[in-house]
C-alpha positions as a Markdown table, in Angstrom:
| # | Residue | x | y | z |
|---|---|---|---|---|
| 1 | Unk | 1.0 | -29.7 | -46.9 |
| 2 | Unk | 2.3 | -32.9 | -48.2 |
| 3 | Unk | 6.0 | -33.4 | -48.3 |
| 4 | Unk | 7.7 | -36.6 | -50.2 |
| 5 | Unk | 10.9 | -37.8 | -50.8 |
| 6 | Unk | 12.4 | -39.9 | -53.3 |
| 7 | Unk | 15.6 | -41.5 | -53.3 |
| 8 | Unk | 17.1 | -42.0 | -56.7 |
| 9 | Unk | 20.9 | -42.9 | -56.7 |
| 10 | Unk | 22.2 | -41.1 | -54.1 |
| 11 | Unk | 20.2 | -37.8 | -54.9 |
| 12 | Unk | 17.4 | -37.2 | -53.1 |
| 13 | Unk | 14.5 | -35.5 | -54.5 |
| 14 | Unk | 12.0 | -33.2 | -52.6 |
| 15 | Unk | 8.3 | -32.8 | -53.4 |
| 16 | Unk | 6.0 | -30.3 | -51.8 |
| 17 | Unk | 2.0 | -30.5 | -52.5 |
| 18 | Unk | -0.4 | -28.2 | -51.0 |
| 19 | Unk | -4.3 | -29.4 | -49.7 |
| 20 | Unk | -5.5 | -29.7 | -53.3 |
| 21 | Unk | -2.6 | -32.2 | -54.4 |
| 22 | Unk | -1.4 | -28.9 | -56.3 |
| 23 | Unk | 3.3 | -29.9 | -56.8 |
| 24 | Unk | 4.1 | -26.1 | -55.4 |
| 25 | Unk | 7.9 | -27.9 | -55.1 |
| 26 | Unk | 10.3 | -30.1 | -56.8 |
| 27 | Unk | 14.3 | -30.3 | -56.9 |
| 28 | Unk | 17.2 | -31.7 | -55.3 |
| 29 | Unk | 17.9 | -28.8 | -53.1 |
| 30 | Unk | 18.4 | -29.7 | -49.4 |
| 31 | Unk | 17.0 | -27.2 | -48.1 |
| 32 | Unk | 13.6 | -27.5 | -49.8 |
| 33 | Unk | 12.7 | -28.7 | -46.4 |
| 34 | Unk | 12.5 | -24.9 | -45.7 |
| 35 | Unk | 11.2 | -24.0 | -48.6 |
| 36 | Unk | 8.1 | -22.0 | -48.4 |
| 37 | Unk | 5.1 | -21.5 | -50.2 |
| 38 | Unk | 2.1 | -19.4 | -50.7 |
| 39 | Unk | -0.2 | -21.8 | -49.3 |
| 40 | Unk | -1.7 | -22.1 | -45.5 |
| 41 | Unk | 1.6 | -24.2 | -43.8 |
| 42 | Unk | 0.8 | -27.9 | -41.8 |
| 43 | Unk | 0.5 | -25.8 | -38.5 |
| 44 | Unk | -3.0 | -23.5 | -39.9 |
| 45 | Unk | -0.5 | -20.3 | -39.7 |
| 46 | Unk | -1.4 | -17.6 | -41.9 |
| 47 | Unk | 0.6 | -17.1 | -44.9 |
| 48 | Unk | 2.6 | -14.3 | -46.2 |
| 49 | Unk | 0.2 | -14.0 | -49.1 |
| 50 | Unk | -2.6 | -13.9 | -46.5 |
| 51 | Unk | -0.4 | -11.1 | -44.0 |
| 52 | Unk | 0.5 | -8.7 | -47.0 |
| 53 | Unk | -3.6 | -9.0 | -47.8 |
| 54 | Unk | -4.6 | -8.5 | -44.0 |
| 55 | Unk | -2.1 | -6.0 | -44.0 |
| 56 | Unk | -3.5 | -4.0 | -47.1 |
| 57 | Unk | -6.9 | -4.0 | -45.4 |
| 58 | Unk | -5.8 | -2.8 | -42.4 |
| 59 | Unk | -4.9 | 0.3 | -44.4 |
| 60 | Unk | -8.2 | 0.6 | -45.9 |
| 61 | Unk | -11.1 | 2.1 | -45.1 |
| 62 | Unk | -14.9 | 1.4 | -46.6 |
| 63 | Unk | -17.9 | 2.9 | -44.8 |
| 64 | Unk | -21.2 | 3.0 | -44.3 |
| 65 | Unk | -21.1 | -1.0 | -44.9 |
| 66 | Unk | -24.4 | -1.4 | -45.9 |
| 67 | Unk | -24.2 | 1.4 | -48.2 |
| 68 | Unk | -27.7 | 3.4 | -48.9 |
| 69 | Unk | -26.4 | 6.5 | -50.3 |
| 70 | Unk | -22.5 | 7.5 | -50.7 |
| 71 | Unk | -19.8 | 5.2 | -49.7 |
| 72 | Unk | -16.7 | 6.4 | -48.9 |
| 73 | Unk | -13.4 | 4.3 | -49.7 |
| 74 | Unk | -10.3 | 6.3 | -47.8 |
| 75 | Unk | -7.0 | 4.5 | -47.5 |
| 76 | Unk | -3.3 | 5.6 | -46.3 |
| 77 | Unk | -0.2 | 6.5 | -47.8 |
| 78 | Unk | 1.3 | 3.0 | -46.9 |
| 79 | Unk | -0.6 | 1.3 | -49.8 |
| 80 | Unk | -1.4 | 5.0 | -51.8 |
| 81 | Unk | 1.9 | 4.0 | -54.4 |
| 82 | Unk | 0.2 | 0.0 | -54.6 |
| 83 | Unk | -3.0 | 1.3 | -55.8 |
| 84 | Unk | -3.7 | 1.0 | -59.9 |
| 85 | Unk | -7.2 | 1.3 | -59.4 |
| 86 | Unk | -10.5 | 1.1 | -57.5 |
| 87 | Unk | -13.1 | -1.0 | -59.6 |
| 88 | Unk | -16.9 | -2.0 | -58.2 |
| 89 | Unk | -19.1 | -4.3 | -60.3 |
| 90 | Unk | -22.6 | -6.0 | -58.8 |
| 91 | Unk | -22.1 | -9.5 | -57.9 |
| 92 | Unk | -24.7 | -10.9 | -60.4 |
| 93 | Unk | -23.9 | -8.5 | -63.6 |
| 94 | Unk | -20.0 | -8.8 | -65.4 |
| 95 | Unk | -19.9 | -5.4 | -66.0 |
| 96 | Unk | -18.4 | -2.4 | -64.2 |
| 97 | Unk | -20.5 | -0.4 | -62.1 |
| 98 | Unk | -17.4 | 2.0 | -61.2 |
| 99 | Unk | -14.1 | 2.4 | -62.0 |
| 100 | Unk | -11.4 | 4.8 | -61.3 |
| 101 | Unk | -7.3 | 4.9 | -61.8 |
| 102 | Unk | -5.9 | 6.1 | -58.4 |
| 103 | Unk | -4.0 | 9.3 | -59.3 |
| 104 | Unk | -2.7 | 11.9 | -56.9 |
| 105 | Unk | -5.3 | 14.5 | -57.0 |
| 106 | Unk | -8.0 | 11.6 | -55.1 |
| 107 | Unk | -5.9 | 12.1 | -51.9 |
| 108 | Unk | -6.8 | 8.6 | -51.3 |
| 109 | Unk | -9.9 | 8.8 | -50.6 |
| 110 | Unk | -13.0 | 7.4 | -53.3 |
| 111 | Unk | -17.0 | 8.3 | -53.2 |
| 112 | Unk | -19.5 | 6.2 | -54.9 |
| 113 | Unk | -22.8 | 7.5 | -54.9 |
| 114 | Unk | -24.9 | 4.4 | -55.3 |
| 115 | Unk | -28.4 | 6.4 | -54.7 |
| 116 | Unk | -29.4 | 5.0 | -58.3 |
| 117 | Unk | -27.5 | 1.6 | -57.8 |
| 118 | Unk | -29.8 | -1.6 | -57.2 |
| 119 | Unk | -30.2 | -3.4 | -54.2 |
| 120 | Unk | -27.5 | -6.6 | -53.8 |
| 121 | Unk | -23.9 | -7.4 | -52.7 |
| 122 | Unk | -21.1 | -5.5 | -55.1 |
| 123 | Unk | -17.0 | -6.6 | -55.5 |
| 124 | Unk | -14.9 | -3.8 | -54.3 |
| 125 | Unk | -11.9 | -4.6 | -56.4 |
| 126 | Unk | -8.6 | -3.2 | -56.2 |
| 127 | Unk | -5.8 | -3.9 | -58.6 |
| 128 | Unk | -2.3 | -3.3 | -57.5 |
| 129 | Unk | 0.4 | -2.0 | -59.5 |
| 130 | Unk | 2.0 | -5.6 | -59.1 |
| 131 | Unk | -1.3 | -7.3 | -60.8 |
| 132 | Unk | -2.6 | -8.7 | -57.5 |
| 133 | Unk | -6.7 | -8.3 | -57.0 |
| 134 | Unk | -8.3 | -8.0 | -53.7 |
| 135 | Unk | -11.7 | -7.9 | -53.1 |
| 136 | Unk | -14.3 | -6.9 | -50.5 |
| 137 | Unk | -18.4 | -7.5 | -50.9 |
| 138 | Unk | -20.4 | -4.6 | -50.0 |
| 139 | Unk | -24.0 | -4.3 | -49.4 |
| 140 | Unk | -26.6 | -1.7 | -50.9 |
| 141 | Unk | -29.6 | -1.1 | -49.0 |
């Protein structure tokens, strides 16, 4: 993180830039020197954007990573009302392989038979009610 400042007749101006040169601040606001972003801090810290994802995964369950028959997506009522839904698509092809809106009636849990499913890496995806994406790979054997 780059942090500049430029003085300008008595008002001080404060810029923020993350690795890629990206402004993520800009303002006169004093305290901009506590400002915080949603990018990996000087120090290597994790981020709150990378917590909340750690911490959605710790909730979540995938097995038997590689996959040869069913796999089985479970995860807990923590992240049950985050959930829109549970999408899998094969790395190399754009479309969906599976899809499914999480409603009540899964009990948060998900089976994918993938017995007729080519060998490769697949996206997990899951879309939460608040637009984020996250995304695991999974192997089929």
């Amino acid at each position: 993180m780059v942090t500049g400042i430029l003085v300008f007749s008595q008002t001080e101006i404060y810029f923020k830039y993350d690795e890629a040169g990206n402004q993520r601040y800009r303002g006169d606001n004093t305290n901009a020197k506590q400002a915080t972003d949603n990018v990996t801090n000087p120090t290597g810290n994790p981020t709150a954007q990378q917590t909340a994802e750690q911490k959605f995964w710790a909730e979540v369950g995938i097995y038997p990573v590689p996959v040869k028959d069913i796999l089985t997506i479970q995860w807990t009522s923590v992240v049950d009302e985050l959930i829109d839904t549970v999408s899998m698509y094969q790395y190399s092809v754009v479309s969906w392989n599976f899809q499914q809106k999480n409603m009540p009636n899964l009990n948060r849990q998900v089976q994918i038979n993938m017995t007729g499913y080519y060998m490769g890496v697949y996206v997990l995806s899951f879309t939460l009610k608040d637009g984020r994406v996250y995304t695991k790979n999974i192997i089929k054997e």
